[in-house]
Structures are given as structure tokens and as C-alpha cells.
Kinemage of the C-alpha trace (Angstrom):
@kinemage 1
@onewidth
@group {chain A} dominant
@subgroup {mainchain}
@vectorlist {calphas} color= white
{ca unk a 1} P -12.152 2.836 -15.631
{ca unk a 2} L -13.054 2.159 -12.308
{ca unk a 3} L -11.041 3.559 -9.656
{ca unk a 4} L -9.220 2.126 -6.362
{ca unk a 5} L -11.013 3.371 -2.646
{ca unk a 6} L -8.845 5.552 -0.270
{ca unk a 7} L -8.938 1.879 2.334
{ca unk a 8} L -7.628 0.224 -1.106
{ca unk a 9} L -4.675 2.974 -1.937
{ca unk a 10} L -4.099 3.106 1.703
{ca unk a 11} L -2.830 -0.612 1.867
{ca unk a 12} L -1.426 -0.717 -1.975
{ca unk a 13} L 0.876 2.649 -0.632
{ca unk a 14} L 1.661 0.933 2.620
{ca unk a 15} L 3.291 -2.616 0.766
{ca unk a 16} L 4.509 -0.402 -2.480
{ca unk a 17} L 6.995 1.074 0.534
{ca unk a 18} L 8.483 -2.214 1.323
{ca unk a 19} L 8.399 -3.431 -1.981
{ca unk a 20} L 10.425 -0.572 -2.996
{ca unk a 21} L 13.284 -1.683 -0.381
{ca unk a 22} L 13.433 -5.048 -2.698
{ca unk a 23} L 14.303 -3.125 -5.827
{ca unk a 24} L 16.873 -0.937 -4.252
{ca unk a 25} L 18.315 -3.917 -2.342
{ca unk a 26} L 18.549 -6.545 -5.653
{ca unk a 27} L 20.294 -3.552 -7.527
{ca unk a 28} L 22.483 -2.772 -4.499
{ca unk a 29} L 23.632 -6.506 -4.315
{ca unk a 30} L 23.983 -6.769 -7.674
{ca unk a 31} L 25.960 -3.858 -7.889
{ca unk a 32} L 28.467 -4.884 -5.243
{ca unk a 33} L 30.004 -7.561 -7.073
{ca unk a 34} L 31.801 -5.095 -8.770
{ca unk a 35} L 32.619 -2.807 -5.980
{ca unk a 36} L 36.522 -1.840 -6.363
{ca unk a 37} L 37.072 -3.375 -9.715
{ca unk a 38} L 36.844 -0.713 -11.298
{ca unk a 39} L 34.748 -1.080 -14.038
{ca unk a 40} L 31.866 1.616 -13.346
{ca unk a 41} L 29.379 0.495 -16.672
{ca unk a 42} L 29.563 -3.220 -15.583
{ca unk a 43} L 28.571 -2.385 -12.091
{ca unk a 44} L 25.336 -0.172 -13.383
{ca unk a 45} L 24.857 -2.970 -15.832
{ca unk a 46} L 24.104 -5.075 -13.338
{ca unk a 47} L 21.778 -2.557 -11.048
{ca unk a 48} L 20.237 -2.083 -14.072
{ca unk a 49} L 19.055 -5.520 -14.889
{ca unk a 50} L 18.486 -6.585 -11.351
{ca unk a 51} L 16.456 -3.485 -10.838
{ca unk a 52} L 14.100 -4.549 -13.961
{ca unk a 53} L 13.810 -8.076 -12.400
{ca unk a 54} L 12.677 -6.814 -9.251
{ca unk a 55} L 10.174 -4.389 -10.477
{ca unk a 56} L 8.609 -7.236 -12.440
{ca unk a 57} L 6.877 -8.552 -9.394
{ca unk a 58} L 5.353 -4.607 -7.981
{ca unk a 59} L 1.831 -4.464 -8.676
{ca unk a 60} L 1.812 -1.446 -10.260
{ca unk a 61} L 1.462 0.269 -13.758
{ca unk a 62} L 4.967 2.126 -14.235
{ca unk a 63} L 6.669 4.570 -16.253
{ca unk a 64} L 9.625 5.059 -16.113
{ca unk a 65} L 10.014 9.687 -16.428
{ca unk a 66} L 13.268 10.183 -14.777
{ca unk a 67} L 16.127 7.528 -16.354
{ca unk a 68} L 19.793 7.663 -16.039
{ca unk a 69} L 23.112 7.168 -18.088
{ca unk a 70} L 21.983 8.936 -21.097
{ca unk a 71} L 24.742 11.084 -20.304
{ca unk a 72} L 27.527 8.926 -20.353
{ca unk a 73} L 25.733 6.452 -22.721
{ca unk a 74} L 25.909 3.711 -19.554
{ca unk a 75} L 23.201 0.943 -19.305
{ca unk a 76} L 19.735 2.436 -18.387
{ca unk a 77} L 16.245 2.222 -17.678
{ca unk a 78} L 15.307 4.082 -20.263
{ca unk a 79} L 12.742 7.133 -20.214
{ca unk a 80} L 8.914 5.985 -21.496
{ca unk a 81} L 10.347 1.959 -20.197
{ca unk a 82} L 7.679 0.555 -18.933
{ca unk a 83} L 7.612 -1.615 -15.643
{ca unk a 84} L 5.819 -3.394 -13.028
{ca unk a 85} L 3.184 -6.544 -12.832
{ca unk a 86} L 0.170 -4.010 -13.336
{ca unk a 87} L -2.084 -1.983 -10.866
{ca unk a 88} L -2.126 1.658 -10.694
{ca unk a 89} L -0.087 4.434 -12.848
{ca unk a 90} L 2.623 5.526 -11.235
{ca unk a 91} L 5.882 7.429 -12.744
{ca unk a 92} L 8.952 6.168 -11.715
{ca unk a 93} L 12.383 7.882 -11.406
{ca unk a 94} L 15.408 5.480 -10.383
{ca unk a 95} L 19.088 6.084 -10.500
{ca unk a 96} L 19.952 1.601 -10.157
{ca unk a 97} L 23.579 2.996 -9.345
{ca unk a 98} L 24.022 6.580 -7.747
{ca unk a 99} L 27.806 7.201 -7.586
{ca unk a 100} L 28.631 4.574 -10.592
{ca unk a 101} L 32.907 5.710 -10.030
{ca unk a 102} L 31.974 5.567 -6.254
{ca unk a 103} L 31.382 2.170 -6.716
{ca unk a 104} L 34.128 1.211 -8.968
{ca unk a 105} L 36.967 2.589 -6.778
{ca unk a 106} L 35.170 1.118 -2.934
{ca unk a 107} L 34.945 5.106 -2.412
{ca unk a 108} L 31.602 6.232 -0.048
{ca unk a 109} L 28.437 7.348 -0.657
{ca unk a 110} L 27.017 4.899 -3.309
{ca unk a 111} L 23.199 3.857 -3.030
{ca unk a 112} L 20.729 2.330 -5.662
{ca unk a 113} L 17.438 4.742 -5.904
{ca unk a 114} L 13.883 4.620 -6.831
{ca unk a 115} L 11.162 7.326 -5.823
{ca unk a 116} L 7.735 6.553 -6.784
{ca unk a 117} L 4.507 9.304 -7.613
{ca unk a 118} L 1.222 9.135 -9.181
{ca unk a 119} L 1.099 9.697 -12.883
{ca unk a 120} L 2.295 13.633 -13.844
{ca unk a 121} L 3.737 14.205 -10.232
{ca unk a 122} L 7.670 14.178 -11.196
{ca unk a 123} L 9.150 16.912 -12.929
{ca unk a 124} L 10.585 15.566 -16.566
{ca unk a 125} L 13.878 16.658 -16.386
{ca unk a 126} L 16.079 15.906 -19.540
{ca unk a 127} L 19.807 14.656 -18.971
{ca unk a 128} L 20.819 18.336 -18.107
{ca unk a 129} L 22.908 20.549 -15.322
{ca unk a 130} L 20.231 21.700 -12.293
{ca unk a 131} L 21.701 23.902 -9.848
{ca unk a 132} L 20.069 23.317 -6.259
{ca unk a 133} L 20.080 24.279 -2.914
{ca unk a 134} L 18.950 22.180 -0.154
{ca unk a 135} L 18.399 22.362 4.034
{ca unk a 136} L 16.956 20.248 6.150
{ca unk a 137} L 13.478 20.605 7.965
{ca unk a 138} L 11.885 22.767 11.253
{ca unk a 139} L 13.648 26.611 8.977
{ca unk a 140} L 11.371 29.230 8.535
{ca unk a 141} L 10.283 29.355 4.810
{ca unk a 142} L 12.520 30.421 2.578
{ca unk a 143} L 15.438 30.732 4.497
{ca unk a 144} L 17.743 30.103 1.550
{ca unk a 145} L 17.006 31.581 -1.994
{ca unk a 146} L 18.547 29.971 -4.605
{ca unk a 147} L 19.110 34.016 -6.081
{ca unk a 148} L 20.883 35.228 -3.009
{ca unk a 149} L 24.541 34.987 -2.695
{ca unk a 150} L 25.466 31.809 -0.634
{ca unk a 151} L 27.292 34.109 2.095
{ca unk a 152} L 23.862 35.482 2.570
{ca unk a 153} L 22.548 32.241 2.804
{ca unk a 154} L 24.887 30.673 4.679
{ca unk a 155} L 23.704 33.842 7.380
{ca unk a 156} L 20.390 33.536 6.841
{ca unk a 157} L 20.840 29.609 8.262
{ca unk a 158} L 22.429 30.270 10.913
{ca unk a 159} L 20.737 32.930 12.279
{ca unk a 160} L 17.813 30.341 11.852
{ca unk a 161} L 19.494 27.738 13.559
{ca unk a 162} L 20.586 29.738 16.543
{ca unk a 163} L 24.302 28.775 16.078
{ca unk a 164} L 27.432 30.130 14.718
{ca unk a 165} L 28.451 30.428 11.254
{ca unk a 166} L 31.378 28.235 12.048
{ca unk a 167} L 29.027 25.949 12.977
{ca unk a 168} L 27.264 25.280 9.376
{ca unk a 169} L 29.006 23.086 6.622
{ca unk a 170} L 27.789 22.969 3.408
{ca unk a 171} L 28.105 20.046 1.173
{ca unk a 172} L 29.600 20.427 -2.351
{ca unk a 173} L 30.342 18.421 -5.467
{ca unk a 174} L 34.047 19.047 -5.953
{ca unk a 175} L 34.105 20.555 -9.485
{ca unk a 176} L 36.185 23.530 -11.357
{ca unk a 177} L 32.488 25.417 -11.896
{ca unk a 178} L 32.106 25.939 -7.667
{ca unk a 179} L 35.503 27.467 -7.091
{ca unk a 180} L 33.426 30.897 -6.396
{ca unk a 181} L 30.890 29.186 -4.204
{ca unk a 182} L 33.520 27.421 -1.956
{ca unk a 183} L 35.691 30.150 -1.694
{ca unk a 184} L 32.650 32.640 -0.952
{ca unk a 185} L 30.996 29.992 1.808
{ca unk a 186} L 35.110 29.850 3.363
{ca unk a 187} L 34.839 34.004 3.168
{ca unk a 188} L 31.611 33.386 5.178
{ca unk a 189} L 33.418 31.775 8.214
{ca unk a 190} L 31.391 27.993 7.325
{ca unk a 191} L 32.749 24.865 6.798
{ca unk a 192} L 32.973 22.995 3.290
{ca unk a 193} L 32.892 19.605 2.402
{ca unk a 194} L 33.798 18.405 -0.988
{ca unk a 195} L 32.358 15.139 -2.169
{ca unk a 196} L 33.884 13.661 -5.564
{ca unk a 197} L 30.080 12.181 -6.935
{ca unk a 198} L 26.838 11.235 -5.093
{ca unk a 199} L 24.730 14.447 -4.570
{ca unk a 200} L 21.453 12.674 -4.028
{ca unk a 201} L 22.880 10.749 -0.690
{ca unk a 202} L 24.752 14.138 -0.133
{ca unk a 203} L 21.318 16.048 -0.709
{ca unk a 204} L 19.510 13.895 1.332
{ca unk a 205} L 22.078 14.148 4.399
{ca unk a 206} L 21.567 17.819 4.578
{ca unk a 207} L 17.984 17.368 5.954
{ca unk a 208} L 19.365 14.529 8.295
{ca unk a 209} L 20.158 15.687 12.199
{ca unk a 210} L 22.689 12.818 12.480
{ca unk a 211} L 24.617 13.892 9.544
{ca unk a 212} L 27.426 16.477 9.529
{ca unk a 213} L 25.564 18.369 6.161
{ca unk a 214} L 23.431 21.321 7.384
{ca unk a 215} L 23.191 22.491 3.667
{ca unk a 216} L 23.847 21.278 0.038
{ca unk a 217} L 24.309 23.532 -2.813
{ca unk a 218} L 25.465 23.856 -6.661
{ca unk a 219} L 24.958 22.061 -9.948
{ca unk a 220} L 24.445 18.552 -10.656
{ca unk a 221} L 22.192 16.407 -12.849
{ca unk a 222} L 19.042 17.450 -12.498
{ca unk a 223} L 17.673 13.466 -12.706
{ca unk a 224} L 20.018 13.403 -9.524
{ca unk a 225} L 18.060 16.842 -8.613
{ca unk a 226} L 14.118 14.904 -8.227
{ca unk a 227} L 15.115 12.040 -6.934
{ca unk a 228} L 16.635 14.417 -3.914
{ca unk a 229} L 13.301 16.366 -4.186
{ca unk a 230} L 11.488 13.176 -3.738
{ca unk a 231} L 13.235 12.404 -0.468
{ca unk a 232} L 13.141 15.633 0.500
{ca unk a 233} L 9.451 16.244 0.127
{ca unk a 234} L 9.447 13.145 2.774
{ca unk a 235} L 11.879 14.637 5.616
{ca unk a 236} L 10.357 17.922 5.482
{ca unk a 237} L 13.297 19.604 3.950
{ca unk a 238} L 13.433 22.535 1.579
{ca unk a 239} L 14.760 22.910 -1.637
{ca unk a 240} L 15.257 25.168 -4.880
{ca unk a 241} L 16.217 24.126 -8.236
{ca unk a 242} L 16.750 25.693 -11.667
{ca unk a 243} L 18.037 23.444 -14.790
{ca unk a 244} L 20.895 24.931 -16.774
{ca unk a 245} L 21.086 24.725 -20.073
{ca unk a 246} L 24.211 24.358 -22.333
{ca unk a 247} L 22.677 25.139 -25.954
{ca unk a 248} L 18.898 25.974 -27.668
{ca unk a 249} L 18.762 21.793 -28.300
{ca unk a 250} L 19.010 21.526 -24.284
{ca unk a 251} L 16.364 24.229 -23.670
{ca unk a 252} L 13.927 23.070 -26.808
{ca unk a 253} L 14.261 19.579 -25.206
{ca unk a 254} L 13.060 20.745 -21.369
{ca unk a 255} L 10.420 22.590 -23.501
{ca unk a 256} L 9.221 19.691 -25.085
{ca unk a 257} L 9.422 17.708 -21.580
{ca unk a 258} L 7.236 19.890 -20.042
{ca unk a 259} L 5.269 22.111 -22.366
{ca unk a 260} L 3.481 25.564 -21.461
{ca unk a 261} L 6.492 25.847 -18.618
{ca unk a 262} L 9.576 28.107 -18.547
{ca unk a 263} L 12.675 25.934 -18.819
{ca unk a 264} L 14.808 27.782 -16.707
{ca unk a 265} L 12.148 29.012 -14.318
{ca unk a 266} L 13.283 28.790 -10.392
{ca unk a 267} L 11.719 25.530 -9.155
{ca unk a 268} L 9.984 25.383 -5.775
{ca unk a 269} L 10.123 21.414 -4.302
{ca unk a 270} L 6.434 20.638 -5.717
{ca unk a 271} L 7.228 21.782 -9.210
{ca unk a 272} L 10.361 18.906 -8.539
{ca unk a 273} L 8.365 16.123 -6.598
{ca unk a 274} L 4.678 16.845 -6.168
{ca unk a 275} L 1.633 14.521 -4.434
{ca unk a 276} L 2.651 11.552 -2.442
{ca unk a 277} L 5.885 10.058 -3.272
{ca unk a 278} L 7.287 7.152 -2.231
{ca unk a 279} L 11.060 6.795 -1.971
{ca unk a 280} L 13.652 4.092 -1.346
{ca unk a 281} L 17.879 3.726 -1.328
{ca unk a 282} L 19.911 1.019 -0.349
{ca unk a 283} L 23.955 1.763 0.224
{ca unk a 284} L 26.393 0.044 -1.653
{ca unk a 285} L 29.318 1.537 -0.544
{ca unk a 286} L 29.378 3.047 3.282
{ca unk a 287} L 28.305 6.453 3.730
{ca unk a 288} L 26.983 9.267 5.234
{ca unk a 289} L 23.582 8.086 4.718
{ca unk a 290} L 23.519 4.387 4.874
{ca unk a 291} L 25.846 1.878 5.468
{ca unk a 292} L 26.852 -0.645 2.331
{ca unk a 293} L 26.477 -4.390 1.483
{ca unk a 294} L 28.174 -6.789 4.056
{ca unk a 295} L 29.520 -9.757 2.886
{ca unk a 296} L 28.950 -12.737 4.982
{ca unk a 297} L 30.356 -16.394 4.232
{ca unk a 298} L 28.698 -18.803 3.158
{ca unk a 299} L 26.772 -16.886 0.412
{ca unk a 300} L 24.975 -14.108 2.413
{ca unk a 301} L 25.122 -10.453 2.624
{ca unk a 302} L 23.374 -7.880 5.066
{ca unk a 303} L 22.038 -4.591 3.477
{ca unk a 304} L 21.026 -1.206 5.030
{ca unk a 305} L 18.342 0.847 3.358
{ca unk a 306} L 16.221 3.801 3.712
{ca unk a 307} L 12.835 3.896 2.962
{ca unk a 308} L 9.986 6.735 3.211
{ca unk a 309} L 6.671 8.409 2.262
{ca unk a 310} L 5.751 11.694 2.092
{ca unk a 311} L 2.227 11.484 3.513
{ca unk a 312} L 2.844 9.739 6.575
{ca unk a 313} L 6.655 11.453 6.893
{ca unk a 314} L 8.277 8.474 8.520
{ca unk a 315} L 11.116 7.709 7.487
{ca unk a 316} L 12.395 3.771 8.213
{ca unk a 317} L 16.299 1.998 8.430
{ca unk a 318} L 16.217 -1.346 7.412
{ca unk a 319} L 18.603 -3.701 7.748
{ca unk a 320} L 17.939 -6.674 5.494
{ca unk a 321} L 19.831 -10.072 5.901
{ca unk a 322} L 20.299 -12.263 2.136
{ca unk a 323} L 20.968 -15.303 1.910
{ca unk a 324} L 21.631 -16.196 -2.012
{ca unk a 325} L 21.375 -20.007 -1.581
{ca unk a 326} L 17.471 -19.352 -0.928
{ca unk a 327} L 16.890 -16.264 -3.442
{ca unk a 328} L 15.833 -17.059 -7.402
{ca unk a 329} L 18.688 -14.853 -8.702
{ca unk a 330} L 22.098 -14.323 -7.585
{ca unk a 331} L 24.046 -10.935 -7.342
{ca unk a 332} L 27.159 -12.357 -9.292
């Protein structure tokens, strides 16, 4: 098959970025109808299906590798789902509703998610636990180990940083299974803060300067785990990752994901989010990453989203303005 020139790729990478921002923003408006009522699966129902609607018009070839809800058996786009208009093979890996309870209770830190890689580039991570630790960019390599204790971590970063260990706060889903690390990162003389779901905006926020996360650790999913990767590979950040597995199926299943690989190997970013990756999230509920849908009467809404690429490392805030008289779908 013939393939595309560099010029071609150039240009096809430059418009995929923007119209990434249009799936992330029709599942984001779609999923704030149901902000506060509630009912989590009906609110990543409807991400869901608006996300599939707006992908229908991306030229690209897409394949879906990194899914979500087969956990909790909510609506999905399904692993192997195929999307796009046509154009060239790309793998896909979208959460349509990050923070599904976030949304149904108006709490913060909700965002609709797709990154975006050439064919083989994402890591195929089965519906699994993937413990992670995450900082931001301008460290030395390999400042944090995901094998070290956290206290020595949490040293190692600020000695980095040039600031006290008072100074750092690390970011932390609020589960029974990190009792040891928050206790040990409080021993340290750093700063927790405890987030109920949402580690990919939470991830993401450790490797912003205007955010109050200088580092993210613990286990999460680990489809949460590359979309961070994918962001992260765009800000410059560093991260480790290593899935956990609860039984032989869970391990025979990573196997089969990614044969000739050890399934609980320690994974380096690239082995998470390799090549050049595109990446897009638009807030639903207000965060510490982006700011969520505005309603403004008569039928409009304003949306704030965050879009980047890894090559070029910029990273862009949008702020889109909707007016649902004028669109060919509605968010309700």
C-alpha cells in the first residue's frame, strides 16, 4: 500500500489535534446532562455514544486498544471497535467519562479522554490494577523508582526540586490498599491529597506547574494508567508503571495482550505510550486540570479542554463556545 509523505502526516497530525478536541467536547456535553443526578451508567452512556458519533467524521483508520467499563460492565467502546471515516491506522485509547461517580454526584475532576498513536504504540493493558508513579518534567532521570520506598522518593524530589519536603504533596486515590503509602509520605514531612476517583486528571496535574500536585502515586486501572502515559509523554513528565494482577486468568490475559513480554515487568513511559501520540480531555466537572461545561441560556454551553502532541510538546487550553440550536446533535 502506498504510504502518506512526512508534508502529508505533518498536516493530517496537525488537524487530527483539533479534531480530537471535538470528540472530547461532544462526550463532555453529552455527559453533563447528567451531572448531579446521580445516575453514573446513564451519564457514560451518553459519552459513549456521542464519542462514536464524533469519531465518525476523523479521517482516520481506528482501533480502538485501550476501552473502558469492562470493569463495572458500564457502556463502552469496546476493545478491537473499530472507528473513524478512514485514513491512516491509528490505535485509540479513550476513557468517554473519566470519573463516571464524579460526574453523578457534581464532585471535581471529571474529563472525557482520547489519546491517539500509530498502530502498536499503546501498551494493551487488560481491565486490571497498575500501580504508578508520576512527576512532572525538567527532574533528573529517574528521580523516583517505582521500587524505592515513597519516603525515599518523596527525598529524592525534593532534593531535586531545591525545596523542602514540606513543600511536596503527593496526590493519592483515597483507598483502604494506600493506608501504608499515606501514612509513610505524612512520616516523610510531605503533604497528601486524597482524591475519591479521577487519577488520569490527577496524573496529569502532577506534571502541571500551576497545579498544587508535584507527584502522583499508587494503584489504579491501568487503562486509566496509558491514557496518563499518553499525556505525559507530551508534558515531558516521567512515569513508572507495573500492572497487578489478582489471579493466573489476570496474568494469562496481559500475556495474551502482549505476547513475548513479562506481565508484571516494571514499565518505563515508552513501554506505556510510545511514538507520537496525540492526546485530548475536555472537563465536565471543574477541576484541577480544566474547568467544566458552562451552561448558558438559550441553548449554549462553553467548554474548556486540553489538547497536546508529543512531537511538537505544546500543549493548548481551549475554550470552545456551543451553541446546540446550530449543532446536528444535541447533548440531552
Amino acid at each position: 500500500m502506498p504510504t502518506a509523505s512526512n508534508e502529508e502526516l505533518f498536516y493530517s497530525d496537525r488537524n487530527l489535534a483539533l479534531e480530537l478536541v471535538r470528540v472530547t467536547e461532544a462526550a463532555a456535553l453529552a455527559s453533563a446532562h447528567w451531572t448531579g443526578r446521580g445516575k453514573k451508567n446513564d451519564a457514560d452512556g451518553a459519552a459513549v455514544e456521542a464519542m462514536r458519533k464524533a469519531f465518525d467524521t476523523v479521517a482516520i483508520d481506528g482501533t480502538v486498544v485501550i476501552g473502558e467499563g469492562e470493569m463495572d460492565e458500564a457502556p463502552m467502546l469496546y476493545i478491537g471497535e473499530k472507528v473513524g471515516a478512514g485514513g491512516p491506522a491509528m490505535d485509540i485509547a479513550v476513557d468517554p467519562l473519566e470519573g463516571t461517580n464524579l460526574c453523578a454526584k457534581d464532585m471535581p475532576n471529571a474529563i472525557t479522554v482520547v489519546a491517539l498513536a500509530e498502530r502498536g504504540n499503546f501498551l494493551h493493558a487488560p481491565d486490571v490494577y497498575m500501580d504508578k508513579i508520576i512527576v512532572g518534567s525538567g527532574l533528573p532521570e529517574g528521580v523516583v523508582d517505582i521500587d524505592a520506598a515513597i519516603d525515599a522518593n518523596i527525598r529524592n524530589l525534593a532534593k531535586a526540586r531545591k525545596c523542602d519536603i514540606g513543600d511536596i504533596t503527593l496526590c493519592a486515590l483515597d483507598r483502604e490498599r494506600h493506608a501504608e503509602l499515606i501514612a509513610k509520605t505524612r512520616e516523610a514531612g510531605a503533604r497528601v491529597r486524597l482524591i475519591s476517583d479521577g487519577d488520569v486528571a490527577a496524573g496529569i496535574a502532577a506534571c502541571l506547574e500551576s497545579s498544587s500536585v508535584d507527584i502522583y502515586a499508587g494503584s489504579g486501572g491501568a487503562p486509566e494508567g496509558v491514557l496518563a502515559a499518553a499525556a505525559i509523554r507530551c508534558m515531558g513528565g516521567q512515569m513508572q508503571a507495573r500492572l497487578m494482577f489478582e489471579d493466573d486468568a489476570q496474568r494469562e490475559r496481559a500475556q495474551k495482550m502482549n505476547p513475548g513480554k513479562q506481565p508484571d515487568r516494571k514499565l518505563g513511559l515508552t513501554d506505556l505510550a510510545a511514538g507520537d501520540v496525540l492526546f485530548s480531555a475536555t472537563g465536565v466537572t471543574s477541576g484541577f486540570l480544566l474547568e467544566g461545561i458552562k451552561r448558558l441560556p438559550p441553548q449554549r454551553a462553553v467548554t474548556h479542554s486540553l489538547v497536546m502532541r508529543s512531537k511538537s510538546g505544546t500543549l493548548r487550553f481551549i475554550e470552545g463556545y456551543h451553541n446546540f440550536n446550530r449543532k446536528t446533535w444535541s447533548p440531552n
